[in-house]
C-alpha positions as CSV (number, residue, x, y, z in Angstrom):
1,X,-19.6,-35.1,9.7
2,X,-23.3,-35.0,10.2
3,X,-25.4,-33.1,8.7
4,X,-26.5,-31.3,12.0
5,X,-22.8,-30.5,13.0
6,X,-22.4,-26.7,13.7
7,X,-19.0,-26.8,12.2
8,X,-20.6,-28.0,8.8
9,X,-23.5,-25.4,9.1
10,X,-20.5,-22.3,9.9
11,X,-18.1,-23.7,6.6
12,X,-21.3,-23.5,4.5
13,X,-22.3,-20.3,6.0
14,X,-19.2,-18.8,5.4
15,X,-18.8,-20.9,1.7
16,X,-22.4,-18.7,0.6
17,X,-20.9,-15.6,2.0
18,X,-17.9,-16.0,0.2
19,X,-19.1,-16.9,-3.1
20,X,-22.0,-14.8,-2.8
21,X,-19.4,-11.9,-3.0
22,X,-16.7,-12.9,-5.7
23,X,-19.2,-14.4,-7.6
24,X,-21.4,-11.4,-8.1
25,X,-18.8,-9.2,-8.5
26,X,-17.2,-8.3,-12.2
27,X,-13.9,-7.5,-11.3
28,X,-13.1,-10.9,-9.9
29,X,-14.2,-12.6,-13.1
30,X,-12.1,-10.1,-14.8
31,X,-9.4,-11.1,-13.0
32,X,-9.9,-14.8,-13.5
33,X,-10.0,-14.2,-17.8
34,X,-6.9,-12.1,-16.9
35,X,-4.7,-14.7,-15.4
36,X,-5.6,-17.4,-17.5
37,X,-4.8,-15.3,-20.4
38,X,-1.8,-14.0,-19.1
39,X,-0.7,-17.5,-18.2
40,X,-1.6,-19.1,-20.9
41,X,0.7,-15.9,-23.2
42,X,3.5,-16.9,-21.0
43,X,3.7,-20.4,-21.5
44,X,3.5,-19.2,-25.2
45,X,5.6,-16.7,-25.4
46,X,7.3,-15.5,-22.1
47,X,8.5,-12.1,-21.0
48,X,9.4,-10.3,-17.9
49,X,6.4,-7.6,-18.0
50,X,3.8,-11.0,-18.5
51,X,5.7,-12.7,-15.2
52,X,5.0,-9.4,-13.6
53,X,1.3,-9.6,-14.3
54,X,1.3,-13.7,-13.5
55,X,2.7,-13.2,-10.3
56,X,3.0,-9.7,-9.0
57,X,3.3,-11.3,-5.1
58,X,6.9,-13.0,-6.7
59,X,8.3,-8.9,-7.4
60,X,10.0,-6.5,-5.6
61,X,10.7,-3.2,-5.2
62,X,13.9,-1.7,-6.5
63,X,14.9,1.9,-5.2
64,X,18.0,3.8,-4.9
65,X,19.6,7.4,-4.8
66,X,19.8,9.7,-7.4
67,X,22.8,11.7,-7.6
68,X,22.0,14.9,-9.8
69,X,22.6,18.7,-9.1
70,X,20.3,20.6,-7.1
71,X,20.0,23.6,-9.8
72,X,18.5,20.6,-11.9
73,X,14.6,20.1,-12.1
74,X,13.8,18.4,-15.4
75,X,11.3,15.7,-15.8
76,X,13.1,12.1,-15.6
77,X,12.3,8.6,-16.4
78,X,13.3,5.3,-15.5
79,X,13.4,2.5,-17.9
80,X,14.6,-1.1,-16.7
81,X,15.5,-3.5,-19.3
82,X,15.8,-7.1,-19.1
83,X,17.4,-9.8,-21.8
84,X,16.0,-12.7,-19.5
85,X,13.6,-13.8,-22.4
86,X,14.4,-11.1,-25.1
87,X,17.2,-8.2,-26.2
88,X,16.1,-5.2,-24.3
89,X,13.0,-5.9,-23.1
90,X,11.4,-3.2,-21.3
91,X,9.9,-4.0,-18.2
92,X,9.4,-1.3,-16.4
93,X,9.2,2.6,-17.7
94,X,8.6,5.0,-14.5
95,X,8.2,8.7,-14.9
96,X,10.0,9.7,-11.3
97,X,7.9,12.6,-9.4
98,X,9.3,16.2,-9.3
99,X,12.2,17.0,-7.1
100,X,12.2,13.5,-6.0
101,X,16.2,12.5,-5.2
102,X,15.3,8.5,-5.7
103,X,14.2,6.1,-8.4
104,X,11.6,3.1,-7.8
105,X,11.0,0.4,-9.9
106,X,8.5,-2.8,-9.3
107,X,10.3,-5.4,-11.0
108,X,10.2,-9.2,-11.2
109,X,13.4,-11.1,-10.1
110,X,16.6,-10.7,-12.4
111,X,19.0,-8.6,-13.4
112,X,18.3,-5.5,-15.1
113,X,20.2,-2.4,-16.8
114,X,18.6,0.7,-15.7
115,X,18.1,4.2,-17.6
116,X,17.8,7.6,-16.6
117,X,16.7,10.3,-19.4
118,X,15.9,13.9,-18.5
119,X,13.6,16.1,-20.9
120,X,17.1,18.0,-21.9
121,X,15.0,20.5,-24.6
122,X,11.7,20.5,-22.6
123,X,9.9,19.7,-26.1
124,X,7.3,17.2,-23.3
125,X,8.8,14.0,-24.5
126,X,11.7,11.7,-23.3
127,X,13.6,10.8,-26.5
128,X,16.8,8.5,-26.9
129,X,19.4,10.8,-27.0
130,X,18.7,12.3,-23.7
131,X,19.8,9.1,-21.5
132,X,21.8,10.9,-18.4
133,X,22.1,8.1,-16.5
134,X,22.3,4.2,-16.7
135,X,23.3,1.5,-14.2
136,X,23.0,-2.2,-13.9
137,X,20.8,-3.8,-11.1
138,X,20.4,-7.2,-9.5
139,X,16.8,-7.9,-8.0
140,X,17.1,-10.8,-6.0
141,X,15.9,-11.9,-2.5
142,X,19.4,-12.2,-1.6
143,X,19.9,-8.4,-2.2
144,X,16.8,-7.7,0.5
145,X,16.8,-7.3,3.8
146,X,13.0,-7.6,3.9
147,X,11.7,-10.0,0.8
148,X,10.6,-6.7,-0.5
149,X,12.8,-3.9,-0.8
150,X,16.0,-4.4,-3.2
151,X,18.6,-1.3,-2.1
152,X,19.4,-0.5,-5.8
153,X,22.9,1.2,-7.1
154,X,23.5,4.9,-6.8
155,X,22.7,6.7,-10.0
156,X,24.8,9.7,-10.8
157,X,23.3,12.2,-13.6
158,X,25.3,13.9,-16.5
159,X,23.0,16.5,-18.1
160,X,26.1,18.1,-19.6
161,X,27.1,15.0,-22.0
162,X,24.0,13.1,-22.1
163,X,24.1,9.6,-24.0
164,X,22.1,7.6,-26.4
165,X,20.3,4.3,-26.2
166,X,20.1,1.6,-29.2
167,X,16.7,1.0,-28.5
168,X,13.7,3.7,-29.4
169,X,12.3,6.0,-26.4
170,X,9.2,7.9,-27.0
171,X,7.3,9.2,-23.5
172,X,5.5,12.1,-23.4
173,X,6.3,13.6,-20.2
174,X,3.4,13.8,-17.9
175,X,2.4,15.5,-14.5
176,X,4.6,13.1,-11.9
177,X,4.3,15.1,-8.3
178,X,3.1,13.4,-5.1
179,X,0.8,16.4,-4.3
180,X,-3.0,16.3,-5.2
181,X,-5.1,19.4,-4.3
182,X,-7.7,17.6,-3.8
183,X,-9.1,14.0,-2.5
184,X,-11.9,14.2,-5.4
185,X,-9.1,14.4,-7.8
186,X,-9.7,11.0,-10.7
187,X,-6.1,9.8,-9.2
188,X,-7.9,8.8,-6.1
189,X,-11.1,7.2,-8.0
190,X,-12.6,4.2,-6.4
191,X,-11.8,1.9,-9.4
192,X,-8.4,2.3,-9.1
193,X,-8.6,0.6,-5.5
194,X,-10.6,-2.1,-6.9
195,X,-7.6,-2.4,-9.6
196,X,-5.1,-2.6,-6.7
197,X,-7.0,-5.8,-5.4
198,X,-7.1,-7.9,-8.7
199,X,-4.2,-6.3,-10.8
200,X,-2.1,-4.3,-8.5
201,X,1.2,-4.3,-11.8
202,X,-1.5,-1.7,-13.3
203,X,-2.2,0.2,-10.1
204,X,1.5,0.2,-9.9
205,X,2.1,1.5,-12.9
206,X,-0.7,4.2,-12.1
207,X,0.5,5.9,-8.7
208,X,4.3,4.8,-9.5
209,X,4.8,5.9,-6.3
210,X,3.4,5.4,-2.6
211,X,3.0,7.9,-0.8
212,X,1.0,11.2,-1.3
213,X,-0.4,14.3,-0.2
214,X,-2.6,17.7,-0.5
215,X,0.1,20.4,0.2
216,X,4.2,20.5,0.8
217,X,5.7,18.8,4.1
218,X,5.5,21.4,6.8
219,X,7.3,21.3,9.4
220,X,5.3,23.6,11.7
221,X,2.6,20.6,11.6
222,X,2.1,17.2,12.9
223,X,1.8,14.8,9.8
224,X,-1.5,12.9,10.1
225,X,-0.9,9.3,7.4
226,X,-3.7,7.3,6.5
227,X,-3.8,4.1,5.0
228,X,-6.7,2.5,3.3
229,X,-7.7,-1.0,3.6
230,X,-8.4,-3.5,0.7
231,X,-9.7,-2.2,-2.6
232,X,-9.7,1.5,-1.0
233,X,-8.0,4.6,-2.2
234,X,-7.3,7.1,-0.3
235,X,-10.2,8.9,-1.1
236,X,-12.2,7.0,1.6
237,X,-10.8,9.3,4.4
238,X,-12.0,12.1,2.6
239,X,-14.5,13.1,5.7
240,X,-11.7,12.4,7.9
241,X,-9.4,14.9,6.3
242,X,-12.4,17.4,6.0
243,X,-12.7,17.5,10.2
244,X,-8.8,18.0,10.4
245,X,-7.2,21.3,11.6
246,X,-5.3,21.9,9.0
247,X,-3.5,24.8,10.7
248,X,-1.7,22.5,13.3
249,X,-1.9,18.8,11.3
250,X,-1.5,18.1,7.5
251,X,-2.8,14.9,5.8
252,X,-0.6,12.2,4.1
253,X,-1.5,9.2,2.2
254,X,-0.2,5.3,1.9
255,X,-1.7,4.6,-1.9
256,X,-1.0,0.9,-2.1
257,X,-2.5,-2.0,-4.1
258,X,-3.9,-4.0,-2.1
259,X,-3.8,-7.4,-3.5
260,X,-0.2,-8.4,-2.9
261,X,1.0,-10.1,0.5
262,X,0.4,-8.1,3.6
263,X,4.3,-8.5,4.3
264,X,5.2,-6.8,1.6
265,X,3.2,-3.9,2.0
266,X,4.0,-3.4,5.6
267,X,7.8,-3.3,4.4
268,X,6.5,-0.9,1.8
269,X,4.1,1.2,4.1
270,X,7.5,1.2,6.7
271,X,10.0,2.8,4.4
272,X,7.5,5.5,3.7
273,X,7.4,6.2,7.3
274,X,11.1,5.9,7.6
275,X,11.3,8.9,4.9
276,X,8.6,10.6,6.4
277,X,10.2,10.4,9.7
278,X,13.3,11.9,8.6
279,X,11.2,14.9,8.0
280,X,9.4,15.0,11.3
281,X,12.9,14.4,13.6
282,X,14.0,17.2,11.8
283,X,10.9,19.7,13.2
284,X,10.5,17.1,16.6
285,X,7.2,16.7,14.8
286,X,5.9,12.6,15.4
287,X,4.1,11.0,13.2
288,X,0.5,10.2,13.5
289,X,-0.4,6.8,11.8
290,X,-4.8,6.0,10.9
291,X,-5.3,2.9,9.3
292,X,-8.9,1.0,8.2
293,X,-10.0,-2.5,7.3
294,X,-7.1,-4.4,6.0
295,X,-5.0,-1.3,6.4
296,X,-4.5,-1.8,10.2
297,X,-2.9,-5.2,9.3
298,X,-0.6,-3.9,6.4
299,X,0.1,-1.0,9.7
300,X,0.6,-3.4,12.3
301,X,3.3,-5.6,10.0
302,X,4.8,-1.9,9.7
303,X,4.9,-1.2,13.1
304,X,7.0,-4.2,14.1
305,X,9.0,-3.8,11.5
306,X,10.0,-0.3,12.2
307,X,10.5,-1.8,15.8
308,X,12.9,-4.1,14.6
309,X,14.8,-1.0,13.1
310,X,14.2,1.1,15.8
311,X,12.5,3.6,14.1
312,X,8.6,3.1,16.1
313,X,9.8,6.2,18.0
314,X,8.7,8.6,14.8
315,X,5.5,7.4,15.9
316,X,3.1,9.9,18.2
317,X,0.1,7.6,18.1
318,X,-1.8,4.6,16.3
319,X,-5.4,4.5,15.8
320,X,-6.8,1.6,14.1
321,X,-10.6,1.2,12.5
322,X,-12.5,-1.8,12.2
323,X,-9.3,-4.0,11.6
324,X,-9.8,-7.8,11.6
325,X,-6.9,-8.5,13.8
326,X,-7.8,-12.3,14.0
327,X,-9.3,-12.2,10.6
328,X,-11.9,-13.5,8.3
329,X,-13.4,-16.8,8.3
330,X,-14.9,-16.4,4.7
331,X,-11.5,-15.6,3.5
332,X,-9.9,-18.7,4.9
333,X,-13.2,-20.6,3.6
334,X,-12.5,-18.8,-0.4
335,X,-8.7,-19.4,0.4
336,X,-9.9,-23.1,0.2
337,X,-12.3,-23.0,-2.6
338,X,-11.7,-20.4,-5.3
339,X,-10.3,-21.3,-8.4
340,X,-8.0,-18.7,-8.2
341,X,-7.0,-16.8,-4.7
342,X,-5.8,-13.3,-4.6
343,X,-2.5,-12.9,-2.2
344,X,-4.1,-10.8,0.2
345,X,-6.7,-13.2,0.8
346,X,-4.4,-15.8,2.2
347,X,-3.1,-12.7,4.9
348,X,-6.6,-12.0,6.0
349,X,-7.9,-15.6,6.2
350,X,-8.6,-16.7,9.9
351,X,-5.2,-18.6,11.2
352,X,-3.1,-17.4,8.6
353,X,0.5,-18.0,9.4
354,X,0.5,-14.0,8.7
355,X,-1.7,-13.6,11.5
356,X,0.1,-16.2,13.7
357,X,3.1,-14.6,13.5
358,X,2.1,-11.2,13.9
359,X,-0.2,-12.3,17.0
360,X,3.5,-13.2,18.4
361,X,5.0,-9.9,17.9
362,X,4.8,-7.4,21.0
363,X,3.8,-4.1,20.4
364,X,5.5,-1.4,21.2
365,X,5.1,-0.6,24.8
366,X,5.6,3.5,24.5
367,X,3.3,4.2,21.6
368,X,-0.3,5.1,22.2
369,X,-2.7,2.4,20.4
370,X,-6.7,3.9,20.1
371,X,-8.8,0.9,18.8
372,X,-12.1,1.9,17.3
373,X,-14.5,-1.0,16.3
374,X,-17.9,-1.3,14.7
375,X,-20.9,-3.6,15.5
376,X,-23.9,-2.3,12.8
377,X,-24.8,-4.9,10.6
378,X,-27.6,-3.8,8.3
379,X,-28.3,-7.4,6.3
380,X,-31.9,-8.7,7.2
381,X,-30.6,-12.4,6.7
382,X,-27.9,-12.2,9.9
383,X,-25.5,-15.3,9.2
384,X,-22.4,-16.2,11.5
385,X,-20.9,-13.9,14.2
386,X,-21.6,-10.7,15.3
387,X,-19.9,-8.1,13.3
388,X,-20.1,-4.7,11.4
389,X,-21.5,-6.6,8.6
390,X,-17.9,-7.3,7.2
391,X,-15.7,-8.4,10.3
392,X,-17.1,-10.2,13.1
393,X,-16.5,-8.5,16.7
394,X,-14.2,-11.3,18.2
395,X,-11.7,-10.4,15.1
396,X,-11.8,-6.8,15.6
397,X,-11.5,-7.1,19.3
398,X,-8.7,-9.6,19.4
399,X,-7.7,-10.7,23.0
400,X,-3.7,-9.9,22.5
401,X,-4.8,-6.3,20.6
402,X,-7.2,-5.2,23.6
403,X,-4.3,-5.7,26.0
404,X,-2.2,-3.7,23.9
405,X,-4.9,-0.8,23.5
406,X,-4.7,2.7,25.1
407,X,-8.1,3.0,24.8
408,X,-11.2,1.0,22.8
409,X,-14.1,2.4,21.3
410,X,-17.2,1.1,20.0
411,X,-19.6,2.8,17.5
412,X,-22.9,1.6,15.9
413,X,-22.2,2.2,12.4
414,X,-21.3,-0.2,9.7
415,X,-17.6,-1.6,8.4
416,X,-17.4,1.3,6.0
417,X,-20.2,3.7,7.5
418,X,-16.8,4.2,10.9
419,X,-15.4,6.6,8.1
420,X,-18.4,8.6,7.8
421,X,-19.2,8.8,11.1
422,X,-19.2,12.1,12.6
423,X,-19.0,10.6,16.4
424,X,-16.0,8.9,15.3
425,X,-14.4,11.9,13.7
426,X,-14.9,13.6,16.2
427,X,-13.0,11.0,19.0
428,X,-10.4,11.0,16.3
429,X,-9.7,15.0,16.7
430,X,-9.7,14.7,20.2
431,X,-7.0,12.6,20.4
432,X,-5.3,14.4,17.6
433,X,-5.5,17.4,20.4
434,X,-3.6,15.4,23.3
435,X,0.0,16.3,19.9
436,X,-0.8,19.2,18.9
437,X,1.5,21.7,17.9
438,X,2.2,24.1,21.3
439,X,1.3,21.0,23.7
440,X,3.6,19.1,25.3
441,X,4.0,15.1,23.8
């Protein structure tokens, strides 16, 4: 290649802009001492909670029913024990959220016994002698449908004869709802998203749980879910939310970490619309689905894989903002280069087989697709394509996508500045009035 060849000036381009970014940044060298230690304690002295650390993009998601009275609201927990590398291992300790009538673990591949224990004396601690529920579980790809979701046993509950483990238990018990009052609440803090990028076991382990919102489901109102894009919480839509009716629409959340592989959080991000949808059938109430960045990608994979179920019909609309439906080339260039990659990175990277086959995949033909897309880039040194500063234009305005649109809208403001913008919000509400409540869908 000669030195004057455009392709070699665009790889270095996109090589600077890479590095530029991981190299400056903390959390990525963080991440880097992390995995070598946690790589070099597993070679040492293996477990299964170091293998979920190593490789969290290898683990799935365990759920299944609880089966308890209704009369019963004590606190419960969920312990998952493994003997893969040592007696009773621990791998994963859940508190479940209030009133919730399923159990969710993130668990590496293996099989597991599983414990339920209910806060019998309300003292604010799960002790031993208050196991109400145990089970055995397999965790394998061959028990998933999707590579991601593991349909776990049912779990009935005895609070009348509880049971006692061998092993010690000592939790306190904690506040485990899915309601927040507020988006400025520390559950939402930024650094958490930028722990869901390089460390998404801990995120995990914070949320445990993926879906969230400010008040109770009601059924009078059209349920508006938002989904953040990589390193986000869903404190980013807070403007958003501020310029929403909340008479006629209430605001739901997809908390997510957003390191692991896009597949798996679109399989993630589609049960919690599945659940939500059985809500929404209930009140003839569809869904409204807002995604950013990254997000629209982990919303697209949900999408078609709720058309494959034949559950897209929950969905009222679709409104994407400044996705990179055909990528970004500094990804693929890091993809290529860094010493260590991130999962997600391989998803977003230009040509990723991700990407390929999504590009493949029709969209749904009935549901209403609102594109918005940025152009503002404020750097003085202007390198590559045209862009927002983060995605260039021909990635947000994909050929295959535009087709697919309802409508496309453009706005001068910056990758994150589209979730500020009060032009934007304000195109956002009006479609939100084409389903309101009262109005014919």
């Amino acid at each position: 290649m000669k030195p004057n060849d455009p392709g070699l000036l665009r790889n270095i381009i996109a090589l600077a802009v890479f590095f530029s970014f991981i190299l400056s940044s903390c959390s990525y060298v963080g991440f880097y001492t992390r995995k070598a230690h946690w790589l070099k304690t597993f070679d040492t002295f293996p477990t299964m909670a170091v293998l979920n650390r190593v490789a969290p993009e290898d683990s799935l998601v365990l759920t299944g029913p609880l089966i308890k009275p209704r009369e019963r609201q004590e606190s419960l927990l969920l312990i998952a024990t493994s003997s893969q590398y040592r007696q009773d291992e621990k791998v994963a300790v859940v508190q479940l959220k209030d009133t919730t009538d399923h159990y969710m673990a993130f668990l590496p591949k293996g099989e597991y016994t599983l414990y339920i224990f209910a806060d019998l004396n309300r003292d604010g601690d799960f002790e031993r002698n208050e196991l109400v529920g145990r089970s055995s579980a397999n965790v394998s790809l061959e028990r998933s449908k999707d590579g991601t979701i593991v349909a776990g046993p049912s779990l009935g509950l005895d609070f009348k004869k509880p049971g006692r483990t061998d092993f010690r238990v000592a939790v306190r018990v904690r506040p485990a709802s899915y309601l927040y009052a507020s988006l400025d609440d520390e559950f939402f803090d930024p650094r958490f998203g930028t722990e869901g990028l390089y460390n998404p076991t801990a995120l995990i382990a914070h949320i445990q749980g993926f879906f969230f919102g400010l008040e109770e489901y009601d059924s009078s109102k059209i349920p508006v879910l938002f989904v953040h894009g990589i390193s986000g919480t869903p404190r980013d839509w807070k403007f958003m939310v501020e310029g929403l009716d909340r008479s006629r629409f209430q605001p739901f959340f997809f908390y997510y970490p957003s390191g692991l592989p896009l597949d798996k959080l679109g399989s993630l991000l589609a049960q919690v619309i599945e659940n939500l949808g059985g809500y929404s059938k209930k009140s003839r109430r569809k869904i409204v689905l807002a995604a950013h960045s990254m997000g629209g990608l982990v919303a697209l994979s949900a999408i078609d894989k709720l058309g494959e179920n034949g559950a897209s019909s929950s969905l009222a609309l679709y409104a994407s903002f400044s996705t990179p439906y055909g990528g970004v080339d500094s990804a693929r260039t890091g993809v290529e280069k860094a010493p260590l990659v991130i999962p997600a990175w391989r998803d977003i990277a230009s040509e990723s087989d991700f990407l390929g086959y999504l590009s493949q995949r029709p969209f749904p033909r009935k549901l209403p697709f609102h594109l918005f897309f940025t152009y503002q880039d404020q750097a003085r040194l202007k390198l590559g394509e045209s862009g927002d500063g983060v995605v260039a234009l021909k990635s947000q305005l994909l050929p295959s996508l535009q087709s697919a649109a309802t409508r496309i809208y453009g706005f001068n403001e910056t990758h994150e500045g589209l979730l500020t913008s009060e032009p934007a919000r304000k195109e956002f509400n009006r479609l939100l009035e084409g389903i309101a409540p009262g109005r014919e869908q």
